[in-house]
TORPATI-817548 format. One record per residue: x, y, z of N, C-alpha, C in turn. Coordinates in steps of 0.1 Angstrom, whole numbers, padded with zeros to 4 digits, always signed. Layout:
BEGIN
XYZXYZXYZ/...
***
This chain:
BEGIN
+0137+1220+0195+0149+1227+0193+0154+1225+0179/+0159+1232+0173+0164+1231+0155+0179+1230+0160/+0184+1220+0159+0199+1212+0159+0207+1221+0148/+0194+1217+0135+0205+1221+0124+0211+1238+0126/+0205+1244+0134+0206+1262+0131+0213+1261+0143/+0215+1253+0155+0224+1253+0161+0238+1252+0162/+0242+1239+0151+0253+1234+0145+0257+1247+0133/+0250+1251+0124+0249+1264+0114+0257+1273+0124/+0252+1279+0132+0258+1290+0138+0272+1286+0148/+0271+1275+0152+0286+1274+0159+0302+1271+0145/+0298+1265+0133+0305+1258+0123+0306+1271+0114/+0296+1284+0110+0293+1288+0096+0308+1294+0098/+0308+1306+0107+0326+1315+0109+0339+1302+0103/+0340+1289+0108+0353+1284+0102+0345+1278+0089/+0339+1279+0082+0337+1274+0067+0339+1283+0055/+0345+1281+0047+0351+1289+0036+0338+1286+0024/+0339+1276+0019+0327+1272+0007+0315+1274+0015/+0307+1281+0019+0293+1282+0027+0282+1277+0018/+0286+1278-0001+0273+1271-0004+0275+1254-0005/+0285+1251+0000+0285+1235-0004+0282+1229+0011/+0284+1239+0025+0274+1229+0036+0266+1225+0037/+0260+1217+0042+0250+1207+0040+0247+1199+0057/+0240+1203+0066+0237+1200+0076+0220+1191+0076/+0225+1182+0079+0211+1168+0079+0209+1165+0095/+0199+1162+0097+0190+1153+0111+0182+1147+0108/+0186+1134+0117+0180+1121+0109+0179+1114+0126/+0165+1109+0129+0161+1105+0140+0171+1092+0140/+0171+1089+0157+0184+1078+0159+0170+1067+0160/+0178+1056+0167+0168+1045+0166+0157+1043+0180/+0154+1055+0193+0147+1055+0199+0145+1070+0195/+0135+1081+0206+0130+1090+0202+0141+1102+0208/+0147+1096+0223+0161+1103+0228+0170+1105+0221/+0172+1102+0209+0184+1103+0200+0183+1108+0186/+0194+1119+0183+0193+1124+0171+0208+1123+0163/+0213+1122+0147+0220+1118+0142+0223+1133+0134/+0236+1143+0140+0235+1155+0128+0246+1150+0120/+0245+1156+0109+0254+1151+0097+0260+1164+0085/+0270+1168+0094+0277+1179+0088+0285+1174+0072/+0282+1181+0057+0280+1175+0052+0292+1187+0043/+0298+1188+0035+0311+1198+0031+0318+1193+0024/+0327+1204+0018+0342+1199+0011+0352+1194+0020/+0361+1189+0013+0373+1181+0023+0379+1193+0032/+0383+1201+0029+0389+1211+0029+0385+1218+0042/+0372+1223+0041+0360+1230+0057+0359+1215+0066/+0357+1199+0059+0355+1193+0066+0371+1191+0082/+0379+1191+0070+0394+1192+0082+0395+1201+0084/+0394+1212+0086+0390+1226+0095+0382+1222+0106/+0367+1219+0102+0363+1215+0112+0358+1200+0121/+0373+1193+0119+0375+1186+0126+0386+1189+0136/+0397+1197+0131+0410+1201+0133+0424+1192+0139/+0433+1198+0146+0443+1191+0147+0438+1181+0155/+0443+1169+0155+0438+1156+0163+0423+1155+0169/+0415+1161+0159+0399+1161+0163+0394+1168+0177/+0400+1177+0177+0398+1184+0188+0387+1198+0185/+0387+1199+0178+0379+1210+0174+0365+1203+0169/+0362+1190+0161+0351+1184+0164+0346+1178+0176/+0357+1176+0189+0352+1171+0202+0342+1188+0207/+0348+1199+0204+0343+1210+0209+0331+1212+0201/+0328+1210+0189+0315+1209+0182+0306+1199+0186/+0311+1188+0194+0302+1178+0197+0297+1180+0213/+0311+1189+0220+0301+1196+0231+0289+1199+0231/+0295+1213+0224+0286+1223+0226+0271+1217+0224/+0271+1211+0209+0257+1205+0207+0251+1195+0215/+0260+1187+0222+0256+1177+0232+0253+1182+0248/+0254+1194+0248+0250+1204+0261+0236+1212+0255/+0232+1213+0245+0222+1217+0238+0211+1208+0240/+0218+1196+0238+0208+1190+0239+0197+1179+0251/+0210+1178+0259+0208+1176+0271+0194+1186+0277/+0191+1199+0277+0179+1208+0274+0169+1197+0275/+0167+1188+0269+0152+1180+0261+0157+1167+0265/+0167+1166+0272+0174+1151+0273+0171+1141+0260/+0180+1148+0249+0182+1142+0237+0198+1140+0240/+0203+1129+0233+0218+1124+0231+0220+1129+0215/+0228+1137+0212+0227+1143+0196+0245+1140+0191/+0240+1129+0185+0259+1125+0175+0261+1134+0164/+0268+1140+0163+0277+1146+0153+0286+1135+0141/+0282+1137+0134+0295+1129+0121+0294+1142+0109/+0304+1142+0110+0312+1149+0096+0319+1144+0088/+0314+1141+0073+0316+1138+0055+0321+1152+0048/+0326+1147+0041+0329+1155+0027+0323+1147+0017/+0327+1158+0004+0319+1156-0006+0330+1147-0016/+0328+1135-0024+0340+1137-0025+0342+1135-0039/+0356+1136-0046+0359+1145-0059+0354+1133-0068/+0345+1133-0074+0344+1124-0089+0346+1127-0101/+0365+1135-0098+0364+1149-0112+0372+1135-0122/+0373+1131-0133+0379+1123-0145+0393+1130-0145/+0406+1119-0147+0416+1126-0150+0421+1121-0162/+0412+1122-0172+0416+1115-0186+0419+1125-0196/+0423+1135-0189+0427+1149-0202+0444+1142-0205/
***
């Protein structure tokens, strides 16, 4: 099953910058386990985490009922990117 085109399709509608997402899968430490790693600006990342993380508990449903399918346990973590702009003007 492709996690990443899973998470893509539930996330892409609340993302505003769509070229700076960044969705990774990275095996956990047995073969039942997978690590997705939603990866964004600060800005889509608190969108999609929302008020009191409630809106990444419903992103970690959905994918965690996906994956149940294959009896995989699939973690969600969500990063942003973050600013290394110089403020020495």
């Amino acid at each position: 099953m492709n996690y990443e085109k899973i998470v893509s399709d539930i996330i892409a509608p609340l993302i505003v910058n769509k070229d700076s997402l960044l969705i990774k899968s990275m095996p956990g430490l047995n073969e039942n386990e997978l690590t997705i790693h939603i990866i964004a600006e600060s800005d889509d990342i608190a969108r999609l985490i929302g008020r009191g993380g409630q809106m990444a508990d419903n992103i970690r449903e959905a994918v965690n009922v996906a994956g149940k399918i294959e009896n995989k346990r699939v973690h969600v973590k969500f990063e942003s990117y973050s600013d290394n702009k110089s403020s020495d003007e």
